[in-house]
C-alpha positions in Angstrom: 0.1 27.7 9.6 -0.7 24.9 7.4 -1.8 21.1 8.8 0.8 19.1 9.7 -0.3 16.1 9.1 -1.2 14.3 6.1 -3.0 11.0 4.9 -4.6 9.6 1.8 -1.6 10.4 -0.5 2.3 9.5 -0.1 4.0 10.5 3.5 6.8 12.5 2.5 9.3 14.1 4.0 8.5 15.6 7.4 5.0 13.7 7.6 6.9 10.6 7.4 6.5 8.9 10.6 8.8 6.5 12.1 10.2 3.3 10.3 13.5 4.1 10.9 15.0 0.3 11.2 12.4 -0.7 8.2 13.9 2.2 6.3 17.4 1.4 6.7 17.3 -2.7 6.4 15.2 -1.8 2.6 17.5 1.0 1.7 20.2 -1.9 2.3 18.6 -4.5 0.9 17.8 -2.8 -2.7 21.7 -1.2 -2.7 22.6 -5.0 -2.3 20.6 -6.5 -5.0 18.0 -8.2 -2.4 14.7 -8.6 -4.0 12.4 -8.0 -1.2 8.8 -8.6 -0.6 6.8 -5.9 1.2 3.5 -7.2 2.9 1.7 -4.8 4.3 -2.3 -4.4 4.8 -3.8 -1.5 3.0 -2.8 2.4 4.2 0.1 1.0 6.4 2.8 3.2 4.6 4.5 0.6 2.6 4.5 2.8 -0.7 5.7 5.8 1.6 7.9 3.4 2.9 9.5 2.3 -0.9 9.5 6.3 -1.6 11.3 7.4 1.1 14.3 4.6 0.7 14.3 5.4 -3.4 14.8 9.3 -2.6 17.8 7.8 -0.2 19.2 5.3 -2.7 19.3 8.3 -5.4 21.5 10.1 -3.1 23.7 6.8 -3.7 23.9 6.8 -7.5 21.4 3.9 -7.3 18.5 3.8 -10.0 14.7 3.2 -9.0 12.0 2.5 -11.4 8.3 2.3 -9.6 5.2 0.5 -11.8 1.2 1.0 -9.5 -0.2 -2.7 -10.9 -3.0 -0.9 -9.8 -3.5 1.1 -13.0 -2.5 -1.2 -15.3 -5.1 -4.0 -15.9 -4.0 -5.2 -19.6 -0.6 -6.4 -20.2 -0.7 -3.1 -22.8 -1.1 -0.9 -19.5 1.7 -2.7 -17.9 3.8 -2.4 -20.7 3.2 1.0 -21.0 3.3 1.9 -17.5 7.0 0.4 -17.3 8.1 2.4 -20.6 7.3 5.3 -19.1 8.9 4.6 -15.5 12.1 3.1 -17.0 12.5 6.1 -19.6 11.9 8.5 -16.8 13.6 7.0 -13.9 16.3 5.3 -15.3 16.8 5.7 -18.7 16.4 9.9 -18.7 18.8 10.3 -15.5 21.3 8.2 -17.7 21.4 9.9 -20.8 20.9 13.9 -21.2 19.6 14.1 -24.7 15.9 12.7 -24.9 16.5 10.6 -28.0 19.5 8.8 -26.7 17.5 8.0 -23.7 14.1 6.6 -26.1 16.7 4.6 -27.9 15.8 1.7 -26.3 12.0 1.7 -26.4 12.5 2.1 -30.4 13.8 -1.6 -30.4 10.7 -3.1 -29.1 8.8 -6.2 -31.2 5.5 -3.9 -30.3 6.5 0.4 -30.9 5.2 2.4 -28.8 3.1 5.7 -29.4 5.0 8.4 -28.0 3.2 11.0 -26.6 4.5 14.5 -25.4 2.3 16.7 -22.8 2.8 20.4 -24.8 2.6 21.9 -20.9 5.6 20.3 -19.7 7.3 17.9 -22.4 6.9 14.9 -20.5 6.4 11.6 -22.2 3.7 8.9 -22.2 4.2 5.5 -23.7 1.0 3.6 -25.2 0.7 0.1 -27.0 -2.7 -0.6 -29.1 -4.5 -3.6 -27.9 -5.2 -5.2 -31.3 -1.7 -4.1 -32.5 0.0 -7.7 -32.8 -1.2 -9.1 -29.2 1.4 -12.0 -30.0 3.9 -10.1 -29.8 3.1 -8.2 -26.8 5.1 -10.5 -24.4 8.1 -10.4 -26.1 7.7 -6.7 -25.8 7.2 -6.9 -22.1 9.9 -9.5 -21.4 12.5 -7.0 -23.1 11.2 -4.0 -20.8 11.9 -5.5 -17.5 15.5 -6.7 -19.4 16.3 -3.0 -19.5 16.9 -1.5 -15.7 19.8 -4.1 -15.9 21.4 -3.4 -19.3 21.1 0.8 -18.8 22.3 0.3 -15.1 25.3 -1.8 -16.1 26.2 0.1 -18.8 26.6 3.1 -16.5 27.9 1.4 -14.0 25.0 2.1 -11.7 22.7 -0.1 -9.4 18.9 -0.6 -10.7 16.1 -1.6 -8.6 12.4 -2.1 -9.9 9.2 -1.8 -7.5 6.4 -3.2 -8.7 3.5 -1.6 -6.1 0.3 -4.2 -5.8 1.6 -6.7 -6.8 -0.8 -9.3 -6.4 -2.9 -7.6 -9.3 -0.4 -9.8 -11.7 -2.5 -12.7 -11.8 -5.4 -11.1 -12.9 -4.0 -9.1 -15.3 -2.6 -12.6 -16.7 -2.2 -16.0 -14.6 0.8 -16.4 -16.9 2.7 -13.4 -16.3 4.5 -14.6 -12.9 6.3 -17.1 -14.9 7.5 -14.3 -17.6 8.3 -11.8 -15.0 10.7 -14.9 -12.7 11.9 -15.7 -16.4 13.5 -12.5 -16.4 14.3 -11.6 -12.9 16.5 -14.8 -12.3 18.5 -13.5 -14.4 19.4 -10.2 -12.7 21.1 -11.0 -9.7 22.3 -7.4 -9.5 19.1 -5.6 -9.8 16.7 -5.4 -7.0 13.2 -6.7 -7.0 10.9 -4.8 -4.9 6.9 -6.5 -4.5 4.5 -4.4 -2.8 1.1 -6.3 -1.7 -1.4 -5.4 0.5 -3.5 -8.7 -0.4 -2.1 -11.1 2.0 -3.9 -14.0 1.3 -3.1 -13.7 -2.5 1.0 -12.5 -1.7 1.3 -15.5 0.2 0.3 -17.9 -2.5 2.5 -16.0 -4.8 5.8 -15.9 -2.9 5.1 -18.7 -0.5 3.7 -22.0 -2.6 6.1 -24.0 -3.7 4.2 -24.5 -7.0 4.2 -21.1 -8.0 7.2 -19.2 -9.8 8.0 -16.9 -7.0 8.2 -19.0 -4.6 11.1 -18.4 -1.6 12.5 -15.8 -4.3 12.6 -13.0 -2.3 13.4 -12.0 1.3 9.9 -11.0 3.4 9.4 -7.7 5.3 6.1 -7.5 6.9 5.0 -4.2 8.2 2.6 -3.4 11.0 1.4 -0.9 13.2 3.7 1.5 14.5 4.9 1.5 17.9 3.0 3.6 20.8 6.1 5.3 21.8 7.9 6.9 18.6 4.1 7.7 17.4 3.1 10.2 19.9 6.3 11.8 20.1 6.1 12.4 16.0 2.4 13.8 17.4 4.0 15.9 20.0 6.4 17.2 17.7 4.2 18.0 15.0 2.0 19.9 17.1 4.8 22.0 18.6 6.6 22.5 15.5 2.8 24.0 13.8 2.3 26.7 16.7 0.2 24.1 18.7 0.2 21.9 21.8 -1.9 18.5 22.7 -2.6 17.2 25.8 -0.5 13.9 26.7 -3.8 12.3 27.8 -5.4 12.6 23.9 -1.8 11.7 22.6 -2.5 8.5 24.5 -6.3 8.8 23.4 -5.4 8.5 19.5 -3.1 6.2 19.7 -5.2 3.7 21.2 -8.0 4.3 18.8 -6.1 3.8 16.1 -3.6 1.3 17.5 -0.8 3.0 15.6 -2.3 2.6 12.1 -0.3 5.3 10.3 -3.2 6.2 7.9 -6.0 6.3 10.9 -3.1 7.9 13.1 -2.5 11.0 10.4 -6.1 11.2 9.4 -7.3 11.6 13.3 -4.7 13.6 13.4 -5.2 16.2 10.7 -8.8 17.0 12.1 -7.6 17.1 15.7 -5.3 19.7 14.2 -8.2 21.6 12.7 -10.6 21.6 15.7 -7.6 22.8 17.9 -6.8 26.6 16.9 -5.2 28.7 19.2 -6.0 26.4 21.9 -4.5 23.3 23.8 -5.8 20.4 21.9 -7.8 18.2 24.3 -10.9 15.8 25.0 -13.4 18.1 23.4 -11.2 18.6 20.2 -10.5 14.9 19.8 -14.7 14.6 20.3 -15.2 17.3 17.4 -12.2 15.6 15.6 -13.2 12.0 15.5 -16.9 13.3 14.4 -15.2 14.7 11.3 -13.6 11.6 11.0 -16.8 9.2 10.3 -18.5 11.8 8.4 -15.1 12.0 6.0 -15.6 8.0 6.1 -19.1 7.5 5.6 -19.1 7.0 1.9 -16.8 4.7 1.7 -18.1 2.8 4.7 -21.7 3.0 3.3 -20.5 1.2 0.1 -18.2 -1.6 2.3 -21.6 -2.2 4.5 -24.1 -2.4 1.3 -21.5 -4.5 -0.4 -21.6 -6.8 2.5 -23.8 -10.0 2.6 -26.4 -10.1 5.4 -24.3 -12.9 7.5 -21.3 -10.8 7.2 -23.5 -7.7 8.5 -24.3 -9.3 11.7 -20.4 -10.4 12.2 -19.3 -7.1 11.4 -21.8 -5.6 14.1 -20.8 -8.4 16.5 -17.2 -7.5 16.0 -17.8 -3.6 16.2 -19.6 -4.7 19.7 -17.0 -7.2 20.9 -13.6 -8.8 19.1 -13.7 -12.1 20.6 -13.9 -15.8 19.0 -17.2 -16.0 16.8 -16.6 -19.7 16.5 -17.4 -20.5 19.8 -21.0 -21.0 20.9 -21.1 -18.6 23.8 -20.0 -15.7 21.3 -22.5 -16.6 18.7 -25.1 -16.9 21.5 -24.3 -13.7 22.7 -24.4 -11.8 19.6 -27.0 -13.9 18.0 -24.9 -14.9 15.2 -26.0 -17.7 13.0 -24.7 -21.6 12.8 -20.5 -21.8 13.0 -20.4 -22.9 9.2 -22.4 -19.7 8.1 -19.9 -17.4 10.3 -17.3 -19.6 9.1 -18.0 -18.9 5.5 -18.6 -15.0 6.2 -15.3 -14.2 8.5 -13.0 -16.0 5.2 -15.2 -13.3 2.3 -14.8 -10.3 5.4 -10.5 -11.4 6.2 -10.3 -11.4 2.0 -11.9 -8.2 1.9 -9.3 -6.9 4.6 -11.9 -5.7 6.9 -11.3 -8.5 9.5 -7.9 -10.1 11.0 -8.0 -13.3 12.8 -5.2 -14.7 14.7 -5.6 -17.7 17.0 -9.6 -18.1 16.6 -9.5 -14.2 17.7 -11.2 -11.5 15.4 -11.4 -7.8 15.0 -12.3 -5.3 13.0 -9.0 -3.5 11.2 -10.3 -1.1 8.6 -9.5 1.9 11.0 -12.5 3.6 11.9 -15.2 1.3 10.7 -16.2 -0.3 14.2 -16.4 3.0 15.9 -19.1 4.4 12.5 -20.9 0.7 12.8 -21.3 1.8 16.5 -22.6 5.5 15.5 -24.5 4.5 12.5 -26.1 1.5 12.5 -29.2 0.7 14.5 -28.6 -3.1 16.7 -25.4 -2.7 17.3 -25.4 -1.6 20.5 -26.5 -4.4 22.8 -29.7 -3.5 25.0 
C-alpha cells in the first residue's frame, strides 16, 4: 500500500481534504468573472485550493492560466513565465496546430526565444534582460491583454491566477499600476491573487492609495475544521488497509489545530510508524519524532536567522501563548522592556512565525514550538 497522505507539494485529488464550501463559492466566483483575493498563511492549501477549482472549471469550458511570482523575480521572468502559461493553458487548448497557437506571442514589442524540450516538445518562452528593457512593459501589458482576446474569440471564459502575489512589488513597485491598467479592462475575465504575506496583501488590496485597492472580493482561509478533518483521517486510514485510534485522531488534530500542511505531514509518518497494527499513542510518539527531525533544518536556519530578543519571545511563546506586553508575562518569562518585545513580535508576525490577535500571541509555524521545546536548552521553565 502506498501513503495516503501527502504534504509539501499540491493536495490533489484524493488527498485533498475538505474545503468543500471554499471550493464551490471560488469555482463560482472565477465562472462569473469575480476577481478574487485569496489570503491565506503559508502551507494552508490555497494553491491546492486554486488547482482543484481550475480542474473543475475545465470541465466547464472555462480557461485557467496560473503564473508562481515566486519564480519570477525580473519583469523578464514574469514575462516569460506568463508566455508560457497563457500558450499552454489557454492558447494550446484553443487552437490544435502549435503555430496557430504561438501566433500571438510573435506580435510582442520584445520576441521571445522559443525553446522546445527534445524529450517531450514542450515549449519555454525567454526574454533577454538587456534586449530593449524599454520596451519590456509594453510586452508585458500585451500578455495579460491576451486570456481575454483568445477566450472571447472562442467564446470561452478566461481566468488568470497569479500565486504570491505580494512578490509584485519587489519585482517592480510599478507593476501594480500596469497590471490594474489592464485588468479594469476585463470585466469578463477572472482575477485570481494568491498571498500568503498578509501584512503586505493587505496594503495591496486594502489601502486606498494603492491601485488594487477594494478591486477584488476577499476569501480568507484558515484552519480546517476538527470534525470533517479526522473523518478525512479515518477514511484515509481505512481506505490504505489501516485503522487509527479515535483518541490520536483527536490527538493530531489538536497539535496541529487543523493546519492542513502539519495535519498531512503528522499524518504521513503516523502512517509509516503504524504497519499492520492499530495506529495509536506509541505510533503518534515515533511519528511526531520523525516529524522534528524532518523539520530541523529548516527550523535551525528560522532560529539562527532570528535576533537574540526575538529568541527569547519565541521560547517564551513555545512555553506559554499569552500577552508579552503585559508585565506579569515578561516577568515571568524574563523577557526584556515592552518596546524591545514590541519591536521583536512586529520582525517575528512579518516573518509569519507569530499571530497576534487581541494583545494574544502564538506560535503558528506548525511544529516549531513543540522542536523549541525538544531542542533548545531554557525553554523549559525550572
Amino acid at each position: 500500500m502506498t501513503n495516503p497522505f501527502s504534504f509539501g507539494a499540491l493536495a490533489l485529488d484524493d488527498s485533498f481534504a475538505d474545503r468543500a464550501s471554499e471550493l464551490a463559492e471560488l469555482t463560482s466566483d472565477i465562472r462569473n468573472g469575480q476577481d478574487v483575493v485569496v489570503f491565506a498563511p503559508r502551507r494552508c492549501g490555497k494553491s491546492s485550493l486554486v488547482w482543484r477549482a481550475a480542474r473543475a472549471l475545465a470541465r466547464k469550458q472555462v480557461l485557467v492560466a496560473q503564473v508562481d511570482l515566486m519564480t519570477t523575480p525580473t519583469k523578464e521572468g514574469l514575462a516569460a513565465a506568463l508566455a508560457k502559461s497563457i500558450y499552454e493553458q489557454i492558447a494550446s487548448p484553443l487552437e490544435r496546430v502549435r503555430e496557430k497557437a504561438l501566433a500571438p506571442f510573435r506580435g510582442l514589442s520584445v520576441q521571445p526565444t522559443i525553446n522546445v524540450n527534445p524529450d517531450d516538445g514542450s515549449f519555454s518562452f525567454s526574454f533577454g534582460v538587456a534586449q530593449r528593457p524599454a520596451e519590456i512593459d509594453p510586452t508585458l501589458e500585451r500578455l495579460l491583454e491576451l486570456p481575454a482576446e483568445l477566450g472571447s474569440a472562442r467564446g470561452r471564459r478566461a481566468a488568470l491566477v497569479m500565486d504570491e502575489f505580494q512578490e509584485i512589488v519587489d519585482i517592480d513597485p510599478a507593476l501594480p499600476k500596469l497590471l490594474r491598467s489592464v485588468f479594469q479592462r476585463q470585466p469578463e475575465v477572472a482575477h485570481v491573487y494568491l498571498g500568503s504575506k498578509h501584512h503586505i496583501m493587505e496594503r495591496i488590496f486594502n489601502d486606498a492609495n494603492e491601485p488594487f485597492w477594494r478591486s477584488a472580493k476577499s476569501m480568507e482561509l484558515g484552519n480546517i475544521p476538527v470534525e470533517p478533518f479526522a473523518a478525512f483521517i479515518v477514511e484515509r486510514f481505512h481506505d490504505s488497509g489501516r485503522e487509527v485510534e479515535d483518541v490520536v485522531v483527536a490527538d493530531v488534530l489538536a497539535r496541529t489545530d487543523g493546519h492542513p500542511y502539519a495535519t498531512q505531514e503528522l499524518c504521513y509518518f503516523l502512517w509509516e510508524q503504524t504497519g499492520d497494527t492499530v495506529a495509536g499513542q506509541a505510533e503518534l510518539d515515533r511519528a511526531l519524532a520523525a516529524v522534528l527531525r524532518s523539520e530541523h533544518a529548516h527550523f535551525s536556519l528560522l532560529w539562527e536567522g532570528a535576533s537574540a530578543v526575538q529568541k527569547q519571545v519565541l521560547q517564551a511563546l513555545a512555553r506559554e501563548p499569552g500577552r508579552p506586553f503585559s508585565a506579569a508575562y515578561r516577568t515571568d518569562h524574563n523577557l526584556p522592556p515592552v518596546t524591545n518585545v514590541q519591536k521583536a513580535l512586529r520582525a517575528l508576525t512579518q516573518r509569519e512565525l507569530v499571530t497576534g490577535e487581541g494583545g494574544t500571541y502564538r506560535i503558528t509555524e506548525p511544529f516549531l514550538a513543540e522542536w523549541l521545546r525538544t531542542n533548545i536548552n531554557g525553554v523549559y521553565p525550572d
